[in-house]
Each structure stands twice: as C-alpha cells, then as structure tokens.
N, CA, C and O atoms as a CHARMM CRD file, in Angstrom:
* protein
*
  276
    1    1 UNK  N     18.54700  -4.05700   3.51700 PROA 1      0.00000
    2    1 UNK  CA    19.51600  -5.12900   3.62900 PROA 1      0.00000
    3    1 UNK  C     19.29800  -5.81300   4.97400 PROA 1      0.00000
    4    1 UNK  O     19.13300  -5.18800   6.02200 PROA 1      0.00000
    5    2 UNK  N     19.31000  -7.29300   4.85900 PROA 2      0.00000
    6    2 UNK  CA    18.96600  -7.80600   5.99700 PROA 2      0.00000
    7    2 UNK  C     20.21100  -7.63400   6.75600 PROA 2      0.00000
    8    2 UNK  O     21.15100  -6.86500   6.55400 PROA 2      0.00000
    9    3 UNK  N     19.94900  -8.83400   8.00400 PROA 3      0.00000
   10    3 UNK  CA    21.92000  -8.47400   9.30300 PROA 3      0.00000
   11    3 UNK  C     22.17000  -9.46700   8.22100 PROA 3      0.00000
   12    3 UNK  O     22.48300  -8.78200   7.24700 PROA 3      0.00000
   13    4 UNK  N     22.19100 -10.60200   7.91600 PROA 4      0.00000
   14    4 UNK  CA    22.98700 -12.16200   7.54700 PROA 4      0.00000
   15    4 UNK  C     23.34800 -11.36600   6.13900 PROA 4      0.00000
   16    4 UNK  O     24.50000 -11.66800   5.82600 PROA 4      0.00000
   17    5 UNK  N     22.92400 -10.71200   5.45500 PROA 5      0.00000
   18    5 UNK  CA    23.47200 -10.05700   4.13600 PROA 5      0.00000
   19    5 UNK  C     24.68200  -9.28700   4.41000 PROA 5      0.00000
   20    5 UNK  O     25.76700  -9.63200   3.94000 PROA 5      0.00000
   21    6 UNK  N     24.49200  -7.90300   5.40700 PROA 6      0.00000
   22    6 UNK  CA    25.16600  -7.09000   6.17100 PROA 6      0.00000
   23    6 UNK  C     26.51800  -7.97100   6.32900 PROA 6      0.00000
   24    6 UNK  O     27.47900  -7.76700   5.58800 PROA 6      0.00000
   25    7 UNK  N     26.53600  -9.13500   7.51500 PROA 7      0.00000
   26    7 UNK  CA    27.00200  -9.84400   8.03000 PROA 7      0.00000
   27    7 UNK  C     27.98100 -10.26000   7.13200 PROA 7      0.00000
   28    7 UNK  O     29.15100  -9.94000   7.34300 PROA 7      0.00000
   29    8 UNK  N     27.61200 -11.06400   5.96300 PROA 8      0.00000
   30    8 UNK  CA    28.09400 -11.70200   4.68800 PROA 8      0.00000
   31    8 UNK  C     29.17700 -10.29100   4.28100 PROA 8      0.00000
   32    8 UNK  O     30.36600 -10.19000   4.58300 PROA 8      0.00000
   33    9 UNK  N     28.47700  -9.46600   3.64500 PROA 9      0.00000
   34    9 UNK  CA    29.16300  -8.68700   3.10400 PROA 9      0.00000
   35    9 UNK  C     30.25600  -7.93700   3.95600 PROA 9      0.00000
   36    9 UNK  O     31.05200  -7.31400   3.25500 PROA 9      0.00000
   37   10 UNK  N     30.46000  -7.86400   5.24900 PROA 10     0.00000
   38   10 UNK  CA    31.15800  -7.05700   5.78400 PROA 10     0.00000
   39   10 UNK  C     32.28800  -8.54600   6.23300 PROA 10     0.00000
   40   10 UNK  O     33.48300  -8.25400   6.26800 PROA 10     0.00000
   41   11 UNK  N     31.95100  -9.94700   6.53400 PROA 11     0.00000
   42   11 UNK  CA    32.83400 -10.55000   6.40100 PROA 11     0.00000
   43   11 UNK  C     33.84900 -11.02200   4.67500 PROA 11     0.00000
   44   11 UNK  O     35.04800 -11.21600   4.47800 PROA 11     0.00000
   45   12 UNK  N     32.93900 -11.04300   3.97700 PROA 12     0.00000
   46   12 UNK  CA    34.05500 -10.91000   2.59700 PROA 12     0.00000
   47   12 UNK  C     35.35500 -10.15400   2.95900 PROA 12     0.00000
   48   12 UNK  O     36.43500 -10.57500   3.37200 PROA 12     0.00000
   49   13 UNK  N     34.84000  -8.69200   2.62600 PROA 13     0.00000
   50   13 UNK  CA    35.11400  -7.61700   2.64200 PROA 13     0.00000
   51   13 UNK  C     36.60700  -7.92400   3.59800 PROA 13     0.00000
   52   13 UNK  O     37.75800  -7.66100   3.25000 PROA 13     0.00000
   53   14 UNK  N     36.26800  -8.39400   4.55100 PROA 14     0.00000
   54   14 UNK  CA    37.57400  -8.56200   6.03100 PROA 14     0.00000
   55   14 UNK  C     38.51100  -9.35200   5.63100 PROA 14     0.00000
   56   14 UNK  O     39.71800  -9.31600   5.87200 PROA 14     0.00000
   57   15 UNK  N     37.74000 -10.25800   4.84500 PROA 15     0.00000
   58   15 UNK  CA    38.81000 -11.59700   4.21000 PROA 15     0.00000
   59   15 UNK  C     39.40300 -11.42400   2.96200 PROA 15     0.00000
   60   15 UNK  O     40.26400 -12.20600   2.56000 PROA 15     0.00000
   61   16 UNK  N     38.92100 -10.22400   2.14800 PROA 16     0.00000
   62   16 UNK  CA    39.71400 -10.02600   1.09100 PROA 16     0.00000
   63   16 UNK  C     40.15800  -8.72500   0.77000 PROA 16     0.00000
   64   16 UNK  O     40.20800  -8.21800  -0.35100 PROA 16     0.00000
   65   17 UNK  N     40.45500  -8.26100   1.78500 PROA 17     0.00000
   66   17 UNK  CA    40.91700  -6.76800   2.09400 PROA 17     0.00000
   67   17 UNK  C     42.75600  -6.88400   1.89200 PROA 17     0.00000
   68   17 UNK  O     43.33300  -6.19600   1.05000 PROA 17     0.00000
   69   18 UNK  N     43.24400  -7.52800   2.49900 PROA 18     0.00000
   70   18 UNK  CA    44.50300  -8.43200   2.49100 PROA 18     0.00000
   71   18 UNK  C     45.03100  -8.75900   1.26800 PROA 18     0.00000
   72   18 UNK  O     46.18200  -8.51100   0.90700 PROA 18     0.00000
   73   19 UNK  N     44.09700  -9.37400   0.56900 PROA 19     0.00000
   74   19 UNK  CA    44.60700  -9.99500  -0.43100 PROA 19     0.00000
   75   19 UNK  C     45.02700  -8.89200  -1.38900 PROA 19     0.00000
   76   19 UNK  O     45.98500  -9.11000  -2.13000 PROA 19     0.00000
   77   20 UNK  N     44.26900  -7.50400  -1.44700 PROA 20     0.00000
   78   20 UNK  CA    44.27200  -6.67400  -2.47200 PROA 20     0.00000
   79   20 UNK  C     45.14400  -5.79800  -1.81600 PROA 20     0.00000
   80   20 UNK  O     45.70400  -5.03700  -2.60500 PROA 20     0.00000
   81   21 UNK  N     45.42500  -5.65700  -0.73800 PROA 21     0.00000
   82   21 UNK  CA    46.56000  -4.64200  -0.40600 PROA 21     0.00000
   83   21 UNK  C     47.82300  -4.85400  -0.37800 PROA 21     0.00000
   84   21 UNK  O     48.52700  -4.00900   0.17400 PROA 21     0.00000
   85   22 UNK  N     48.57100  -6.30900  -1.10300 PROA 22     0.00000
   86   22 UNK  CA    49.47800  -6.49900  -0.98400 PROA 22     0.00000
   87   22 UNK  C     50.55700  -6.20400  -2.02500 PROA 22     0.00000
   88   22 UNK  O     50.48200  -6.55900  -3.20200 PROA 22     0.00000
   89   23 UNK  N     51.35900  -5.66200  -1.59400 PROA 23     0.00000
   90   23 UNK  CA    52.36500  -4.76500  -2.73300 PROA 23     0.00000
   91   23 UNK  C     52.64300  -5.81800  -3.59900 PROA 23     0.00000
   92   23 UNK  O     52.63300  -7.02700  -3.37200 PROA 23     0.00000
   93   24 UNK  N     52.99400  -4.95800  -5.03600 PROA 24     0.00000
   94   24 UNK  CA    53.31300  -5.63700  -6.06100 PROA 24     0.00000
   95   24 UNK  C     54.84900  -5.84000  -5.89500 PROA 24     0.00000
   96   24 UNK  O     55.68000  -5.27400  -5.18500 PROA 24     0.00000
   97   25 UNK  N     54.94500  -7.08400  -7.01500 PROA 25     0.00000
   98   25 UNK  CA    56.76000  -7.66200  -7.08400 PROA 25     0.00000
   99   25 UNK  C     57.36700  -6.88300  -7.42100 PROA 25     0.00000
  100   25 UNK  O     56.48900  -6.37900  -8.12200 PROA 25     0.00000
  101   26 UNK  N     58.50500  -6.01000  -7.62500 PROA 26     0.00000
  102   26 UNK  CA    59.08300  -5.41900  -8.26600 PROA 26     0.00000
  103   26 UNK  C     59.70700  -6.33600  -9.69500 PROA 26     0.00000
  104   26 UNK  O     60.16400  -7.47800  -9.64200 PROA 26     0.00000
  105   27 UNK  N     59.55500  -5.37000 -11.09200 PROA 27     0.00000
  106   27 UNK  CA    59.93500  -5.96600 -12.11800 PROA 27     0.00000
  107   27 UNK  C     61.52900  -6.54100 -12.25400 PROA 27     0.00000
  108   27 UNK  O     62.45500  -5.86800 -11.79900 PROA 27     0.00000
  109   28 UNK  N     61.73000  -7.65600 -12.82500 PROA 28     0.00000
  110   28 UNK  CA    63.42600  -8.10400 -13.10700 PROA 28     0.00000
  111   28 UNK  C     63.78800  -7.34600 -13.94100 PROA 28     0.00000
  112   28 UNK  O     63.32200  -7.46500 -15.07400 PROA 28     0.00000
  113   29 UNK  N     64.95300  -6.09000 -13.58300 PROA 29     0.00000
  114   29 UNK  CA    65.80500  -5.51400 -14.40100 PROA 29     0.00000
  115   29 UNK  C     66.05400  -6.11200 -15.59900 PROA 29     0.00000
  116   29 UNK  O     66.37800  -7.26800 -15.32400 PROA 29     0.00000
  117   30 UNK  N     66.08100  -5.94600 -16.83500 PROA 30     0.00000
  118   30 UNK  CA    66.52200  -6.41100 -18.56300 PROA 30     0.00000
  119   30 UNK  C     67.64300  -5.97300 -18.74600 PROA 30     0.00000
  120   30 UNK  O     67.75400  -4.74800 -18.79600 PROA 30     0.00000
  121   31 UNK  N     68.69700  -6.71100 -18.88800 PROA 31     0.00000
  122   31 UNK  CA    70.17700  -5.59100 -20.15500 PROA 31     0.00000
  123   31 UNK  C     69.37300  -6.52700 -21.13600 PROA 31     0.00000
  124   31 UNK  O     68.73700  -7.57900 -21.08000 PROA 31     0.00000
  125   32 UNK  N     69.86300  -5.26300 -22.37100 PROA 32     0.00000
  126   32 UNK  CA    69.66600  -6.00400 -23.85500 PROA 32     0.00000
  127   32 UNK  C     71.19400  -5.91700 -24.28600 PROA 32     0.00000
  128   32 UNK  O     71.95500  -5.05200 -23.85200 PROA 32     0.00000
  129   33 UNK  N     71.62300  -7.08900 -25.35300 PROA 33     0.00000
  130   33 UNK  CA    72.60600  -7.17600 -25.81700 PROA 33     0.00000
  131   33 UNK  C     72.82500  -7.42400 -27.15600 PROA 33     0.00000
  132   33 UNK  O     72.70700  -8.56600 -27.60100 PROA 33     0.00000
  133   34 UNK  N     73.22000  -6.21500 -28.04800 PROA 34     0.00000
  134   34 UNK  CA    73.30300  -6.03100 -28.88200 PROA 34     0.00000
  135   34 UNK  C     74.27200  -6.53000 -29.74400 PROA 34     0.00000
  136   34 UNK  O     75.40400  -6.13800 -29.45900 PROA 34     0.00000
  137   35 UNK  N     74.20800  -7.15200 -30.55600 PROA 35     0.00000
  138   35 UNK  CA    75.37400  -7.94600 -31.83700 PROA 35     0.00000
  139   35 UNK  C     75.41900  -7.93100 -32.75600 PROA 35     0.00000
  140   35 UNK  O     74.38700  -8.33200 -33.29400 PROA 35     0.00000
  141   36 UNK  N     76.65400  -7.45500 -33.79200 PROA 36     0.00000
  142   36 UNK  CA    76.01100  -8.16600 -35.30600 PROA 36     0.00000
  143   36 UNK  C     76.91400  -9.78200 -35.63200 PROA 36     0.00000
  144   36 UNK  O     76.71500 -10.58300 -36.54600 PROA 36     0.00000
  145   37 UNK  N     77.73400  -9.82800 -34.71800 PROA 37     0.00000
  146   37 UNK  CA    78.28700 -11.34300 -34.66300 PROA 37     0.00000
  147   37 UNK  C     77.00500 -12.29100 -34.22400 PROA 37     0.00000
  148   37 UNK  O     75.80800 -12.08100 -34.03200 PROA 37     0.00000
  149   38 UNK  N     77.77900 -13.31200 -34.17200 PROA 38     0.00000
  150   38 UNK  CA    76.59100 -14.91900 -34.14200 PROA 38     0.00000
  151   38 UNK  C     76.95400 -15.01400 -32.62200 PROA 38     0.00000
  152   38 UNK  O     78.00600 -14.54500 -32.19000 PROA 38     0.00000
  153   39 UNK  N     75.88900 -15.74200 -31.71100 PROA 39     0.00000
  154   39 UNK  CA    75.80700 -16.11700 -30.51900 PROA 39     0.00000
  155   39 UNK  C     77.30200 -17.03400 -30.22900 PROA 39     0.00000
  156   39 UNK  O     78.19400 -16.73800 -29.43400 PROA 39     0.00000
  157   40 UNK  N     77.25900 -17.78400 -30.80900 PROA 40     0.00000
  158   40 UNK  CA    78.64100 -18.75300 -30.71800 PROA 40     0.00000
  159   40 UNK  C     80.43500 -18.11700 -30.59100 PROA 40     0.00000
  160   40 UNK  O     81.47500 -18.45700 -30.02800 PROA 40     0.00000
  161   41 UNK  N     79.93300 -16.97500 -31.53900 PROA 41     0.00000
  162   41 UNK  CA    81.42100 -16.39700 -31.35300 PROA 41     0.00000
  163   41 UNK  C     81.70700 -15.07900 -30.15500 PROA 41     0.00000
  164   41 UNK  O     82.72800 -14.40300 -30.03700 PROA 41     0.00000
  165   42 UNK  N     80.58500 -15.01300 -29.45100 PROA 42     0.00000
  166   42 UNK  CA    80.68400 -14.56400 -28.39300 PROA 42     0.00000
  167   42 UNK  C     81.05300 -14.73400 -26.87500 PROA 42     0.00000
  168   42 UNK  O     81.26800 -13.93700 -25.96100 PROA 42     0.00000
  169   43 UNK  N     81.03800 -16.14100 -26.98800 PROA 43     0.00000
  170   43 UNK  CA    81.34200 -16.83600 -25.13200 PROA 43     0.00000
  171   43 UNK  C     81.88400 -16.33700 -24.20800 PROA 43     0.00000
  172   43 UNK  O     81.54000 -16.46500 -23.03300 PROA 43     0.00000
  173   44 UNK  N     83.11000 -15.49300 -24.75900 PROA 44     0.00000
  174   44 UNK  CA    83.88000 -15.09600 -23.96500 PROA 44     0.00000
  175   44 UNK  C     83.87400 -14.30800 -23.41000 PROA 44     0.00000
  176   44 UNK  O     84.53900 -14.26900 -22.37500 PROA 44     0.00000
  177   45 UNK  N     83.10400 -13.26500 -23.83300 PROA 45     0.00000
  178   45 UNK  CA    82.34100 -11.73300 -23.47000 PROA 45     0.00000
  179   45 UNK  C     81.36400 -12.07400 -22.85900 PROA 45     0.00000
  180   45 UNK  O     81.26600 -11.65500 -21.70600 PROA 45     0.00000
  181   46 UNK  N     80.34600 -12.91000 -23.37700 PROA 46     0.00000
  182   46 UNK  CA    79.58300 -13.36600 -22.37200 PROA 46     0.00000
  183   46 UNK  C     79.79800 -13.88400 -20.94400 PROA 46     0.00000
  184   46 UNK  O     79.05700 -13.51400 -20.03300 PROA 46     0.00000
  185   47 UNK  N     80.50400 -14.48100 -20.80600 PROA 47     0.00000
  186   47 UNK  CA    81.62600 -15.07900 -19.69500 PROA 47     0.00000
  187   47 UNK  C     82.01100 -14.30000 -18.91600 PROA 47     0.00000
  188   47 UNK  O     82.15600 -14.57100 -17.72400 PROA 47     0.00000
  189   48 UNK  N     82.26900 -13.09400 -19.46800 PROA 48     0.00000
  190   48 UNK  CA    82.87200 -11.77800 -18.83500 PROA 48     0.00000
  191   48 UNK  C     81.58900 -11.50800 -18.01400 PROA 48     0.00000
  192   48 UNK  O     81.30400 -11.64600 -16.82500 PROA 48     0.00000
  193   49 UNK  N     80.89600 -11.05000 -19.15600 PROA 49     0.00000
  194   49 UNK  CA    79.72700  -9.95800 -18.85100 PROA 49     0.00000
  195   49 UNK  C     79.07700 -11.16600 -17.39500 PROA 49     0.00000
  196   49 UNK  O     78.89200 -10.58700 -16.32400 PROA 49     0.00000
  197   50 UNK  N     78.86800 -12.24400 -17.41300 PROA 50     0.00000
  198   50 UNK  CA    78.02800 -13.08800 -16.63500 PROA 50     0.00000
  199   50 UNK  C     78.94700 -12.75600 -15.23900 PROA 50     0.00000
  200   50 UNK  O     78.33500 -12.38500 -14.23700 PROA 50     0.00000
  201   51 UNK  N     80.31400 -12.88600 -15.19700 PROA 51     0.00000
  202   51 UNK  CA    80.65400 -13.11300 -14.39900 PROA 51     0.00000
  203   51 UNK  C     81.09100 -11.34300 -13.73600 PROA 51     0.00000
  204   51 UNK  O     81.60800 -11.17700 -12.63100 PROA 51     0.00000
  205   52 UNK  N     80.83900 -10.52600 -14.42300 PROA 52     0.00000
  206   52 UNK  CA    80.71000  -9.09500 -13.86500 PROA 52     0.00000
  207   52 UNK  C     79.65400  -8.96800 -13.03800 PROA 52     0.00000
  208   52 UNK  O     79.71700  -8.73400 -11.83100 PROA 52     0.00000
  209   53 UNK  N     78.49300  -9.15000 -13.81100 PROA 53     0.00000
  210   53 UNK  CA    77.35700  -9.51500 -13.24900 PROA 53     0.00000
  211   53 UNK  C     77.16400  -9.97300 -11.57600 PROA 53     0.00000
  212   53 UNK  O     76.46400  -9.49100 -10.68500 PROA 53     0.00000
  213   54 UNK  N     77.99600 -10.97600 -11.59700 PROA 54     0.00000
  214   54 UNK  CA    77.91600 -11.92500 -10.28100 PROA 54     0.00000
  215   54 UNK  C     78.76100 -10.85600  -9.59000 PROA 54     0.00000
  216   54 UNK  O     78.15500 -10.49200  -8.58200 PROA 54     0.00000
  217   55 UNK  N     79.53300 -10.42500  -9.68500 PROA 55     0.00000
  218   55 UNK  CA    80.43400  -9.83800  -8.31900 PROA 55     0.00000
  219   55 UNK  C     79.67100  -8.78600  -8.01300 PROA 55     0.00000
  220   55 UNK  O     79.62300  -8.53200  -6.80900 PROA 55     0.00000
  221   56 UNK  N     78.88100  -7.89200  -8.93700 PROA 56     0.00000
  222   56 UNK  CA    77.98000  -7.28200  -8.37400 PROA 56     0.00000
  223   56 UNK  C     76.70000  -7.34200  -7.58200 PROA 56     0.00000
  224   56 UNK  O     76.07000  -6.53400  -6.90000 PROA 56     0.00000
  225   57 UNK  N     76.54000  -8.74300  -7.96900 PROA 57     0.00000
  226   57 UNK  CA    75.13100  -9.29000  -7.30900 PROA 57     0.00000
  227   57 UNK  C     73.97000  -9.02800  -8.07900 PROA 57     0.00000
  228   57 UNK  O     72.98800  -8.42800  -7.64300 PROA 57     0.00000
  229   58 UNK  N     74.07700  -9.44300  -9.12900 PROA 58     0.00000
  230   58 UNK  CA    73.26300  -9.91400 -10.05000 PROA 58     0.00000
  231   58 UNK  C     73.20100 -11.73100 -10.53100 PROA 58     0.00000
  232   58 UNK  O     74.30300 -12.16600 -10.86300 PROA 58     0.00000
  233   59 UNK  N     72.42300 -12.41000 -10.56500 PROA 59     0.00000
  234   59 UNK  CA    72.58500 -13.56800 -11.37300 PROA 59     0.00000
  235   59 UNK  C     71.72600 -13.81500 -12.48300 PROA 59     0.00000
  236   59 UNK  O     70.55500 -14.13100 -12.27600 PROA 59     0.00000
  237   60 UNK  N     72.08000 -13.72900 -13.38900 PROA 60     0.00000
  238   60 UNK  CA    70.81100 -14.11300 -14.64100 PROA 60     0.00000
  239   60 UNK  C     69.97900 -14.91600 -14.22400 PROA 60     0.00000
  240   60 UNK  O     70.45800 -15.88700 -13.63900 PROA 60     0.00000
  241   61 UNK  N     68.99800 -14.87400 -14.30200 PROA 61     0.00000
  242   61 UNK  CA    67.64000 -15.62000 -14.31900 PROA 61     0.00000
  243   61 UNK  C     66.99300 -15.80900 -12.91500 PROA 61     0.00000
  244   61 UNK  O     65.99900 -16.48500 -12.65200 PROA 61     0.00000
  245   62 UNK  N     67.67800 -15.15300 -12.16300 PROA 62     0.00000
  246   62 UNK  CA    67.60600 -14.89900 -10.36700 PROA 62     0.00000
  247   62 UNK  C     66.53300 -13.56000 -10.78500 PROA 62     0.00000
  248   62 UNK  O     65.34900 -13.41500 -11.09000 PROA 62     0.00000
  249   63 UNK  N     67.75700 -12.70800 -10.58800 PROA 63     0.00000
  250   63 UNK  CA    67.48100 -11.15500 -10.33400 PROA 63     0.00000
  251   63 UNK  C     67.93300 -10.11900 -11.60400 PROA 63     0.00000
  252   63 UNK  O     68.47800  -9.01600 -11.57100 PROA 63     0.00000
  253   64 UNK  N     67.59200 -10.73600 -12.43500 PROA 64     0.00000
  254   64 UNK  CA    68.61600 -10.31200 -13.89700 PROA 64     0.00000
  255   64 UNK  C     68.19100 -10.91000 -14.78000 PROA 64     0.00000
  256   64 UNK  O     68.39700 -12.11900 -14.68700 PROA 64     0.00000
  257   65 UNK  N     67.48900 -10.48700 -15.92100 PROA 65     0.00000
  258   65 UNK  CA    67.11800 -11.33200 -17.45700 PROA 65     0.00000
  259   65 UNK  C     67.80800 -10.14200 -18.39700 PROA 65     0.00000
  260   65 UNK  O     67.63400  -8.92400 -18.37800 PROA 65     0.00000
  261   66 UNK  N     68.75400 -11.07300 -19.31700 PROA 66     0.00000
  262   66 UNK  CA    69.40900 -11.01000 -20.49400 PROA 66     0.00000
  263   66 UNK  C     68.63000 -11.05400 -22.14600 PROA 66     0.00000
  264   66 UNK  O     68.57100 -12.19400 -22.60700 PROA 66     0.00000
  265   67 UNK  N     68.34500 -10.51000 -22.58300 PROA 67     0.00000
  266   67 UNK  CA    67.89700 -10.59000 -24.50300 PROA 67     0.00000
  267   67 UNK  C     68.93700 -10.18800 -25.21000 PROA 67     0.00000
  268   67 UNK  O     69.52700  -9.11000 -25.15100 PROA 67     0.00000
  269   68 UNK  N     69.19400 -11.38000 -26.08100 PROA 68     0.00000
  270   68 UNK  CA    70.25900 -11.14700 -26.75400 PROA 68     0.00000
  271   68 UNK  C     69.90400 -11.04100 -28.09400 PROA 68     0.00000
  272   68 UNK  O     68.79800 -11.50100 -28.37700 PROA 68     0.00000
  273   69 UNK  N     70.50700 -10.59200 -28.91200 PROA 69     0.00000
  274   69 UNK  CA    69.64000  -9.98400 -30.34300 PROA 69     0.00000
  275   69 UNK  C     70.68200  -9.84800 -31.66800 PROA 69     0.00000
  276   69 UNK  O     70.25700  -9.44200 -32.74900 PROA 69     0.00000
C-alpha cells in the first residue's frame, strides 16, 4: 500500500467514524385502541384519552402515536 492510499484510507475512516457512532432515536411509544363501535361515536373518550395524555406529557404525533382499530 502506497502513503497517498494509507493517507486516503485512514482519512475516510476519521471522517466517517462519527457518522456511524451516533446513537440511534429512540422508537415513538404506540397505544393501540381497540373498538367494536365506529370512530365517530367515540369523540368523547377520545377527548378524554387525548387530553389524559397531555397532562402526562405525552402529545400524539409529538411523542405518542395512536392506531385505532
């Protein structure tokens, strides 16, 4: 191996050392929400549940994803 190969390869290496050591995101928590009613006749629970949510410090679509089913 020549130096300018050496050289090359040991500068990559410096410049993308960084890039690969950087911690991963942590995943957004899921509730699933289970129904056999229709989306529409739910609001109010939903309403609830959203706004439980918030006093705890959660916000949907922040730090919090909802599937409703």
């Amino acid at each position: 191996m020549k130096r300018r190969e050496f050289i090359a390869l040991v500068g990559g290496a410096a410049v993308a050392w960084p890039l690969g050591a950087q911690a991963q995101q942590p995943a957004m928590p899921v509730i699933g929400y289970l129904s056999p009613t229709s989306f529409g006749l739910l609001s109010e629970r939903l309403r609830g549940l959203h706004q439980g949510l918030k006093e705890v410090g959660y916000i949907v679509g922040e730090n919090v994803a909802i599937e409703y089913r």
